[in-house]
N, C-alpha and C positions, 0 to 999 in steps of 0.2 A: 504494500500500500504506500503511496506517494506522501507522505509528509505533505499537508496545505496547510501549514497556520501561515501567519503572516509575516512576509516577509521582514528583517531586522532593518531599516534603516541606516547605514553608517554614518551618513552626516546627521543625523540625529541623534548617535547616541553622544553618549556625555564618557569621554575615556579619560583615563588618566596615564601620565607619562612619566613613568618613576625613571631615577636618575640610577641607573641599575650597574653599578660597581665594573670597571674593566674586567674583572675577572671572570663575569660569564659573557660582555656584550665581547669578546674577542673567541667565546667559543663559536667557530667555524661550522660543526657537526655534530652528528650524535655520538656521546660518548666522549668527544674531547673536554679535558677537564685540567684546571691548572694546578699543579701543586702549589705546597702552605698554606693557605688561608682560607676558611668560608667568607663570604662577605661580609659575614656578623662577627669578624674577628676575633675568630678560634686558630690558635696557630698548629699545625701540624708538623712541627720542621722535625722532629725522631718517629714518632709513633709509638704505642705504646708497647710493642710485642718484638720490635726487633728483626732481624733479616730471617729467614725460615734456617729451620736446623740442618733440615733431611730436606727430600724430595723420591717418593715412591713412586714405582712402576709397577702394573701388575704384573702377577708372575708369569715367566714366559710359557708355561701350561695353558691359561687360558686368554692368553693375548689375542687368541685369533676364534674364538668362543662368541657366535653372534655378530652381527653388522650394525650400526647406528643407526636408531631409529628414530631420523631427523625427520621425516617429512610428516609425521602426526595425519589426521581425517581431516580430508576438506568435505565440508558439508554444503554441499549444492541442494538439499531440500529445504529451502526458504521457503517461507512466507512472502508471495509476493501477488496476489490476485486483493487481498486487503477485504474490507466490506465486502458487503453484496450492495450489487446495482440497487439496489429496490429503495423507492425512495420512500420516506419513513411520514406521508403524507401528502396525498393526490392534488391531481391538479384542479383547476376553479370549477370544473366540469361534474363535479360531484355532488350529487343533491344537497342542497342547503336544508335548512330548517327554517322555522318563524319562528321569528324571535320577538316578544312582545314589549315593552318599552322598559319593563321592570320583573324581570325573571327570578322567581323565588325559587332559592338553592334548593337541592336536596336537601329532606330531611335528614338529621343526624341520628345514628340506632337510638333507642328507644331509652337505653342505658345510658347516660352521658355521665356516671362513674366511671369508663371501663376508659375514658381519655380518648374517646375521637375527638375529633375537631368538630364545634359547630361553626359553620357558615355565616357571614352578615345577608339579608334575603333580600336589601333594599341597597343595592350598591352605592356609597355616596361618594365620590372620585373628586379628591381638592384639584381645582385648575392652579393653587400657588405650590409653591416649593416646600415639602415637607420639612420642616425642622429638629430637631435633633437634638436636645441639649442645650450647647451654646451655638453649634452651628448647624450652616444650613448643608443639604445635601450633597452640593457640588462643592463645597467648599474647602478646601485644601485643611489637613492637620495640621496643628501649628505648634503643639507642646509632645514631648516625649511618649511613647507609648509601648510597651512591653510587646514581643508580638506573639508569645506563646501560651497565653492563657486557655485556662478552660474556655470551652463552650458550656459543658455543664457537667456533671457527674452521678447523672442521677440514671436510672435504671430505665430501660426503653418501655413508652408507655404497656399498657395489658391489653391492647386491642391487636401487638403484635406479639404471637404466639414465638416461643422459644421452645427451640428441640438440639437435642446433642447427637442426633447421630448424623452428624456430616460425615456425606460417603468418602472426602478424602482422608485417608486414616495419618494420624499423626505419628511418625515411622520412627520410633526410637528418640524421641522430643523426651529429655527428663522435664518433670514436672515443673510448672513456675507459676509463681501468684501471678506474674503481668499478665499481659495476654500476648499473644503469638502473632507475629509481625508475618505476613503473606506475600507479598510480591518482594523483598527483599533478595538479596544477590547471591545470598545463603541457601537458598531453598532447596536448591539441587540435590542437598545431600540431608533431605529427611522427605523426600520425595520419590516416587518410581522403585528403578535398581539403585538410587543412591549413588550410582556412579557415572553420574555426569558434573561437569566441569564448573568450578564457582570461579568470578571474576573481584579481583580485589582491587584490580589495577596497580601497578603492573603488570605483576602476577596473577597467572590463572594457578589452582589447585584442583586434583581428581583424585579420586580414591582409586587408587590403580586396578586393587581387585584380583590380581596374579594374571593380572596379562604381561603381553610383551617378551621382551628378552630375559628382564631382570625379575619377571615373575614373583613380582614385588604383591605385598597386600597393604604397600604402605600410601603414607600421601604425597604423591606427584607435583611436584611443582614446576611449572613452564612459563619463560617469558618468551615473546616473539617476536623476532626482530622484520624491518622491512622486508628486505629480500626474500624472507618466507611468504610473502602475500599469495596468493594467489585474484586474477582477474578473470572477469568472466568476459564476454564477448563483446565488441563494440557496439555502440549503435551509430550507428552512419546519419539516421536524421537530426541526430541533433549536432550543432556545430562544433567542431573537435573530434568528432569521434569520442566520447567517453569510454570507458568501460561501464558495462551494466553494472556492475556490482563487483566489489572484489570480498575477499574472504579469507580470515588468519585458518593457518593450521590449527585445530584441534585435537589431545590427548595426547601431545608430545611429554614424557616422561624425561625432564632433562635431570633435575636430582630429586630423591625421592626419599622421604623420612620414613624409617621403620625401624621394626623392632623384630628381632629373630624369632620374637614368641607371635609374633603377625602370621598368619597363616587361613587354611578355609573357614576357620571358627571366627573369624574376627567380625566384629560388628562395628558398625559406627553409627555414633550416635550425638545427637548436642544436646546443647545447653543456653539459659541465658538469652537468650533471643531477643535481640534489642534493634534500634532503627538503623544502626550503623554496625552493629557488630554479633558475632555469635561464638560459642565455643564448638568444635567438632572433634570428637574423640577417638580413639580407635583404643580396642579392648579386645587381648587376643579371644575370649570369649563374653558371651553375656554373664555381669557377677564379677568380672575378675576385678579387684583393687588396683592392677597393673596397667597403665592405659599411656597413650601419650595423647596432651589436649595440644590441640592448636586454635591460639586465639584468630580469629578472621577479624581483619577492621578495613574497612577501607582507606587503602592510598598507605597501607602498612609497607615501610621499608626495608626489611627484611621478613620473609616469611618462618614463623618462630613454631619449633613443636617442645612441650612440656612434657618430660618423662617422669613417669611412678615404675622404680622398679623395675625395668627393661634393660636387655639388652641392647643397646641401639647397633643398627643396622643403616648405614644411607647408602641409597644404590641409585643405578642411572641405566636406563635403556638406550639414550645417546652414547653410554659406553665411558671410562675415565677414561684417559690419556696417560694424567699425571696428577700426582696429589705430595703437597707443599707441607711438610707439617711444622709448624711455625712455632717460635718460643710460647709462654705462657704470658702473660701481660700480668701486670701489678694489679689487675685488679682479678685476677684468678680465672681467667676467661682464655681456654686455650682456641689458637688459630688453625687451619688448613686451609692452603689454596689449591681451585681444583680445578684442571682443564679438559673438557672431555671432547670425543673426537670428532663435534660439529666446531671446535677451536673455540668452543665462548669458557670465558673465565666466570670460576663463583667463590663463593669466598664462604666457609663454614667455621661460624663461631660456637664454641660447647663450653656454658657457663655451669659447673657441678655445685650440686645444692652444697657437698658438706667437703668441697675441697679434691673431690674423688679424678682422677687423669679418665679420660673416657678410653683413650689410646687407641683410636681407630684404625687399624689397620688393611691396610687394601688387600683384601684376599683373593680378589679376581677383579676383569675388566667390566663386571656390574655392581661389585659388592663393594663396602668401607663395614668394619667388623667391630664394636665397640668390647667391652667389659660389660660382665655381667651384673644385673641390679643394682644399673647407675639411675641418679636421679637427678635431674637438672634442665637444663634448656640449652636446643641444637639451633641457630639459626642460620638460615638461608639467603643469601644475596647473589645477585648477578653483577658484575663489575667489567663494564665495557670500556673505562676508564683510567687503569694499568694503575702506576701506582700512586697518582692523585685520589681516584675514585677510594682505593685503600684506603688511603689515608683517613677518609670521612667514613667510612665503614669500622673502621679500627676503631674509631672515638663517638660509634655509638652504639656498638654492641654491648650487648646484656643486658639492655633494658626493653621492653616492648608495649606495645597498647592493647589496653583488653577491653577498653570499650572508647564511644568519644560523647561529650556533652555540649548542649546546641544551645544557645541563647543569642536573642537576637531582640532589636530595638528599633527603634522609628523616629524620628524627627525633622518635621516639615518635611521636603522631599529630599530628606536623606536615610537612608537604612541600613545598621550597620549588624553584622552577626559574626559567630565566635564559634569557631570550634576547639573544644579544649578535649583534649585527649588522657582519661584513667590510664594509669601504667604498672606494671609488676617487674618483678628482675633488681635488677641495682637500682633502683629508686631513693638511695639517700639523698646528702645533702650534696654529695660530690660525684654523685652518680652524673651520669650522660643524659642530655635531652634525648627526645623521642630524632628519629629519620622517618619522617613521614614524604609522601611522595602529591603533591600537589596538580591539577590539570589545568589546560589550559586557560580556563574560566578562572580559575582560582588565582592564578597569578596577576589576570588583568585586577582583580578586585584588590589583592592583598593590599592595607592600608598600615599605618603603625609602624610598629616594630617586624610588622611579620615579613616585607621587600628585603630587611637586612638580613633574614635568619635562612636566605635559601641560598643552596650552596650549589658547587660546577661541580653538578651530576646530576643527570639524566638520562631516561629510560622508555624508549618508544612505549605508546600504548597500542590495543588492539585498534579503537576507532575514536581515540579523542584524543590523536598526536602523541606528541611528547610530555611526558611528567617529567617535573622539575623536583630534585630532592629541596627539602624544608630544615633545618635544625630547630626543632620547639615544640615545647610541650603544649602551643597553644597557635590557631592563626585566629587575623581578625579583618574580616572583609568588607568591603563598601560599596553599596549602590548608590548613584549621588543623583539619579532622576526618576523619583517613585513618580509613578502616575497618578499620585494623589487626586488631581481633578478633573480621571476620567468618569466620566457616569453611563446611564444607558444612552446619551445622547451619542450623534456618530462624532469622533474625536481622532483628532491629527497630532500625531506626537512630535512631530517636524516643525509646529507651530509654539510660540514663546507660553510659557506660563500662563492663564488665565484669559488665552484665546484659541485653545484647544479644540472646545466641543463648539458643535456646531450645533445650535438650538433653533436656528432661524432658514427654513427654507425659500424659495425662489416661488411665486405663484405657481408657476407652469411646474414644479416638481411637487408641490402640493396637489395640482389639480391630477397630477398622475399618479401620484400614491392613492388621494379619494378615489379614483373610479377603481383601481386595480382592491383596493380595501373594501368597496361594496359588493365587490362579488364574494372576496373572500372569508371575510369576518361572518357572512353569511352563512357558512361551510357548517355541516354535523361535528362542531369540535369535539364531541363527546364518541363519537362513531372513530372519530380516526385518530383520537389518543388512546381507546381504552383497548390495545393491542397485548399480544404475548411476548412483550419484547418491552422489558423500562426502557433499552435504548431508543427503541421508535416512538414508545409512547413521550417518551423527556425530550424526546427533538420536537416533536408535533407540537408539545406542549409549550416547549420554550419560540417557538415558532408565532404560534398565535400570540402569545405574551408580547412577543415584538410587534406586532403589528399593533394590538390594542395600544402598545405605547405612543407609537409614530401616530396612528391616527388623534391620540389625545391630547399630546407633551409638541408633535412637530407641525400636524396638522390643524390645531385648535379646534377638533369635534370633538367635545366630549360627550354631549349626547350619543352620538355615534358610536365613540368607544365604550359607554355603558352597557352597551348591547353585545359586544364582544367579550367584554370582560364579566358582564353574567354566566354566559356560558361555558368558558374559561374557566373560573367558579366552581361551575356544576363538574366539568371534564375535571378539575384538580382534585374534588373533593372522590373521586371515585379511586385516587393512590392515599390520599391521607388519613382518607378512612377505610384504607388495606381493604378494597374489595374489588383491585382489576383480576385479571383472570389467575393471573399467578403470584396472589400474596406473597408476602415481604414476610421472613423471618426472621429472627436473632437467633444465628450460630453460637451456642452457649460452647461449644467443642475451639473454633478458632478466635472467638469472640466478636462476632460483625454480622450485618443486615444483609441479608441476602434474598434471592428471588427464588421462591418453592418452586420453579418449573422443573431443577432437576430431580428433585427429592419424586416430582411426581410420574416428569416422562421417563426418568432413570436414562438419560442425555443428558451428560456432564456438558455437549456443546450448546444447550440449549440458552437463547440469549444471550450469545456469545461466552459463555464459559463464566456468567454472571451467581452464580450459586459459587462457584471454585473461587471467585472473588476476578477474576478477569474484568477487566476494565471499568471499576467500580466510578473513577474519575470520571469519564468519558459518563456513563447512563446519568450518575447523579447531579451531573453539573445543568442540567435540560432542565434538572425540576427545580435544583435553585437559582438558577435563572428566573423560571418561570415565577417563583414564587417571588421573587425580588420584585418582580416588576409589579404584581398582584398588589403586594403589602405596599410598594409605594404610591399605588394608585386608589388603597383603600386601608389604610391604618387600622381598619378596628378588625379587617379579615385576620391580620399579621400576628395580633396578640391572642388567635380562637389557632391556628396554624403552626404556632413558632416552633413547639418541640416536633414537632414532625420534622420539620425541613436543618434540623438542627438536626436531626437524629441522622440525615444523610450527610450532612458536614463532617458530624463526627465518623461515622466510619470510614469517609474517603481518607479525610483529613485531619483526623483529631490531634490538636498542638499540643496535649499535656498528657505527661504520666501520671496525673493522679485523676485521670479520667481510667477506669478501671474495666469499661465495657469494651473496649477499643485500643487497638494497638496505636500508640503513635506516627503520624504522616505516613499511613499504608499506601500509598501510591507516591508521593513527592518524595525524593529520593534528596536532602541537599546537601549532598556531598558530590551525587553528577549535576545538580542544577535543574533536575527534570523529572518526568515522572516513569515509572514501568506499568506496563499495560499486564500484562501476563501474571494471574495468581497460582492457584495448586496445580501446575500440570508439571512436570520434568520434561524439560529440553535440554536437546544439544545443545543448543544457541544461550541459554541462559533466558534471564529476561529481556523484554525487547520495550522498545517506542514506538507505535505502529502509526500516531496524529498527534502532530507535534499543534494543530491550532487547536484541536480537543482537548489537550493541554494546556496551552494557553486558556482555552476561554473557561473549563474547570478552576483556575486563578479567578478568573475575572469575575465568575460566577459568586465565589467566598467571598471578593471583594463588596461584590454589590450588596451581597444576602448582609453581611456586616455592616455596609451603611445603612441598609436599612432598618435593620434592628438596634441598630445603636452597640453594637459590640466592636467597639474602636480596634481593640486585639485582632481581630477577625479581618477587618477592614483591611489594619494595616500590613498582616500576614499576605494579604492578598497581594497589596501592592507590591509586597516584596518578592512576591513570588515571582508576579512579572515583569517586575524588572532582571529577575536572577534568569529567567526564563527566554528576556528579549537578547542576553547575552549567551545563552547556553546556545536557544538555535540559531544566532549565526555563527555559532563556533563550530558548532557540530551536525546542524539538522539544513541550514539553507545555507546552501555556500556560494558566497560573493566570488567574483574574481581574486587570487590571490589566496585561497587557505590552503593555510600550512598546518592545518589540524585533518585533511585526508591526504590520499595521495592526488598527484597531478593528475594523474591519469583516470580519475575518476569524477574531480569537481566540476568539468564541465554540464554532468548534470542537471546542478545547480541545487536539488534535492537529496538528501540521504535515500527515499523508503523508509521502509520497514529496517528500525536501526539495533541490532545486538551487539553484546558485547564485543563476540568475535567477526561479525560480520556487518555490511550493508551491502 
């Protein structure tokens, strides 16, 4: 599917131009890096470990034991046909109804304990500008505002039935009071066989499973450098010839974490499941105390595994070459460097809990062989960098991050957010900051301290360029032009502050919206929103909403829109009072709102995969839209409606952990800047972006629902979204002339598609 949100503007957006130290504005390439210094002036001139002691060869016995298994699965079964054609609401030629000057809603059940919504039955629509507090609608923030507040925390009303047997089973997930995060980059491996590929960026990891050469059952770690792309065929009509699509290898085992006691019994399982980060374990059986955890965080700089008690085992189905064993550092953290026979360099640090030598030994050209019933932490890096890249590897090994924390803020049309990252390992007072791996959105934003703490090294990604290494336990970013004073009117972001939207049409564009709005406003709303599909039914819906707006707010009829937005009304109240075809649940099993069609057709694909949590963004942004415009055109509907429409805020988007129904930001991802479509299914591909302006307008939708209810939080989350949004897809999703975040031979498209980690 074609990516259509809207295009990013460049001469509109608002960029900043950091004064970014000679030490990285003279790297040339990927991987050049200068010796001595980060630019946050850490000096480097010995390093901590010393020149290496040894240098091992495997033995000449199985030197010749197996070939390099460099070139990994290229997966050409894409997603690429998107939607179905069908459009989610007929054309003017569809019987209308009569519509009488003053339409009395549906009645509410008979029960109005049980929390339906009752209806206003006499529509009364202000022609002035709703107010708010101390301000008006359109009117820009002007004081600070937190932007991750609850929405509420209260328990989904009793007219929406809860049941636990979601047919996706929860595959080895240890228990946790939170609730369980769905579309997250983790999935993969409490999913399916568990053995498909999770993206951390840089770094992919798989549970290898005992494939391959080294018939490993440990976990696979793979980065992928350019030259491994693979392209798909050109297209000739468009100009340049692009490539359709190119595509990273997948399941290349380049070094692989395990433990001798790994084998057919091993299980993996997590833990902890959070918006950014997850634990995954491996247990040579189910029960054993013996396991090694690996924290997942995103944009983690070394890929780190935790042993209890194991053997450790690292092997590589690329094959060693050579393996480096290097002094021991003062802070008790022994080295090995490792080349193996695709020629990339990696560098393995083993920090032992109680002082223990692991003394890994190369026993053959897929094995490293540790000691027995060691306990400590093995971690993993790629180093394309020689011995500058070392050098910043050296000085920040032994420490890692096991989770990260998000806080973010607003003021006037500035918004600034925090990622600060929990850590375990050498964490005192003279321990090492974290090596986290930043992308390219992330750099354009970095403000503060956080421009000086990034250091010369870098590490291609699969589809969002190059990561920049980071030294810090914390970054802190900035959006400097919230959209503060977009509203439902149509609005140009190109134009100065406070003459944006456009509220005043041209006669002859009015007189063309009237007659095209007389036939339509006329239309059975009620007929062609109450479908088997929330997402046809929240287009239909947010659809008519627009119209009733234009014809009231652009075209000055409000008589006219009275008769639209009665009906509207009656069409809304048949999802708010959970009685279109296929009721709305609450999954007490993953904790979120979902559509019974599959519970009923036993068709996981049924409304797009919307019971598995699939494109939750996408369906519920139609109805808060729709509802926005509603409650602005009728204040007293807003306050009979609100925890309904509140109730799909929180499970697309819920901003708070002490909201306990709902996982926090289950589709907005803001660590990529964007959102993932794809809930409980297992793919090759991982998660994907399939509508990068369904995306967008899910922002815009929170935005508006928040001004109108007066939840500034919500408001200003929104704005921030799309501002974080307007720079994510032109970094990654609509490519201008000139990105250097895909390949050349690709951006002439101008569009990603359907975008996954390892592919577009």
């Amino acid at each position: 599917m074609i990516s259509d949100g809207p295009k990013s503007d460049a001469s509109s957006q608002v960029r900043y131009l950091w004064i970014v130290p000679m030490l990285i504005a003279v790297q040339s390439h990927l991987g050049h890096a200068l010796p001595g210094r980060y630019v946050n002036e850490i000096t480097f001139t010995t390093g901590p470990f010393g020149q290496p002691s040894s240098t091992k060869y495997p033995p000449i016995t199985t030197i010749h034991q197996g070939f390099p298994a460099t070139s990994g699965i290229i997966n050409t079964a894409l997603e690429t046909d998107g939607r179905p054609s069908i459009q989610p609401f007929p054309t003017p030629s569809v019987p209308s109804v009569t519509i009488p000057k003053v339409l009395s809603a549906a009645a509410p059940p008979s029960n109005t304990s049980t929390g339906y919504s009752k209806l206003v039955t006499s529509p009364k629509i202000n022609s002035t500008r709703q107010y708010l507090g101390r301000r008006a609608v359109g009117q820009a923030m002007i004081d600070q505002t937190e932007v991750f507040r609850p929405v509420a925390t209260t328990p989904p009303p009793r007219h929406i039935p809860s049941r636990g047997d979601h047919p996706a089973p929860r595959l080895n997930i240890a228990p946790q009071s939170s609730p369980l995060s769905t579309n997250k980059f983790y999935a993969n491996f409490f999913l399916g066989s568990q053995g498909q590929g999770v993206w951390t960026h840089p770094y992919s990891l798989t549970w290898s499973k005992g494939t391959q050469s080294a018939k490993s059952w440990g976990m696979a770690v793979a980065h992928i450098d350019p030259d491994q792309r693979v392209f798909g065929p050109r297209v000739n009509d468009i100009l340049g010839s692009p490539a359709r699509y190119y595509i990273n290898p997948v399941a290349i085992q380049s070094i692989i974490i395990s433990a001798a006691e790994l084998g057919n019994n091993t299980i993996l399982t997590t833990d902890s499941l959070q918006a950014f980060s997850a634990n995954a374990n491996l247990l040579p059986q189910a029960g054993s105390s013996s396991k090694i955890t690996f924290p997942l965080v995103q944009g983690m700089g070394l890929v780190t595994g935790v042993y209890t008690n194991l053997q450790p085992v690292i092997q590589s189905s690329v094959l060693f070459r050579s393996v480096s064993v290097g002094a021991r550092s003062s802070t008790g953290i022994f080295k090995y460097q490792i080349t193996l026979e695709d020629n990339k360099s990696w560098l393995l640090y083993a920090t032992p809990r109680n002082g223990q030598d692991p003394q890994l030994s190369l026993v053959s050209n897929t094995e490293l062989r540790g000691v027995f019933n060691w306990c400590g932490v093995i971690q993993i890096a790629k180093n394309p960098a020689g011995s500058s890249g070392e050098y910043i590897y050296d000085n920040t090994a032994g420490v890692y991050p096991t989770a990260m924390d998000l806080t973010a803020s607003t003021f006037s049309q500035t918004g600034t957010y925090q990622f600060r990252w929990r850590k375990a390992g050498l964490t005192g007072a003279s321990g090492p900051k974290l090596l986290m791996f930043a992308l390219p959105h992330h750099v354009e934003s970095f403000t503060g301290p956080t421009p000086f703490a990034t250091a010369p090294l870098r590490l291609q990604t699969t589809t969002k360029g190059i990561a920049t290494a980071v030294v810090a336990d914390a970054w802190k970013l900035v959006e400097a032009n919230l959209p503060v004073d977009m509203g439902f009117a149509p609005w140009n972001g190109s134009l100065p502050l406070g003459s944006r939207s456009t509220t005043t049409l041209s006669p002859t564009a009015i007189n063309v919206i009237n007659k095209v709005a007389e036939s339509e406003i006329k239309q059975d709303m009620g007929n062609q929103t109450d479908l088997d599909s929330m997402y046809f039914s929240g287009k239909a819906l947010s659809k008519f909403a627009a119209l009733v707006y234009a014809v009231h707010q652009l075209c000055d009829e409000p008589d006219f829109a009275r008769l639209g937005l009665s009906q509207l009304k009656v069409a809304f109240a048949k999802f708010s009072t959970n009685q279109q075809q296929y009721p709305l649940v609450y999954d007490t099993a993953w904790r979120g709102l979902v559509s019974s069609g599959a519970y009923i057709t036993g068709n996981a694909g049924q409304d797009f995969g919307n019971a598995y949590y699939n494109d939750h963004h996408f369906h519920y942004a139609y109805f808060i839209h729709a509802a926005g415009i509603i409650a602005h055109l009728d204040p007293q509907w807003l306050q009979l409606n609100k925890e309904w429409v509140n109730l799909l805020v929180r499970d697309a988007a819920n901003p708070s952990t002490s909201d306990q129904y709902f996982p926090f930001s289950r589709a907005f991802d803001w660590y990529h800047g964007h959102s993932w479509a794809k809930g409980l299914f297992e793919s090759a591909d991982a998660k994907d972006e399939e509508s990068s302006s369904e995306d967008a307008f899910f922002a815009y939708a929170i935005k508006m629902w928040g001004r109108v209810t007066g939840d500034r939080s919500m408001e200003a989350r929104g704005n921030l979204m799309l501002s974080v949004l307007a720079r994510t897809l032109r970094n990654y999703f609509l490519m201008q002339d000139g990105n250097s975040n895909h390949p050349a031979e690709f951006i002439g498209n101008k569009v990603t598609g359907v975008l996954f980690p390892p592919s577009t």
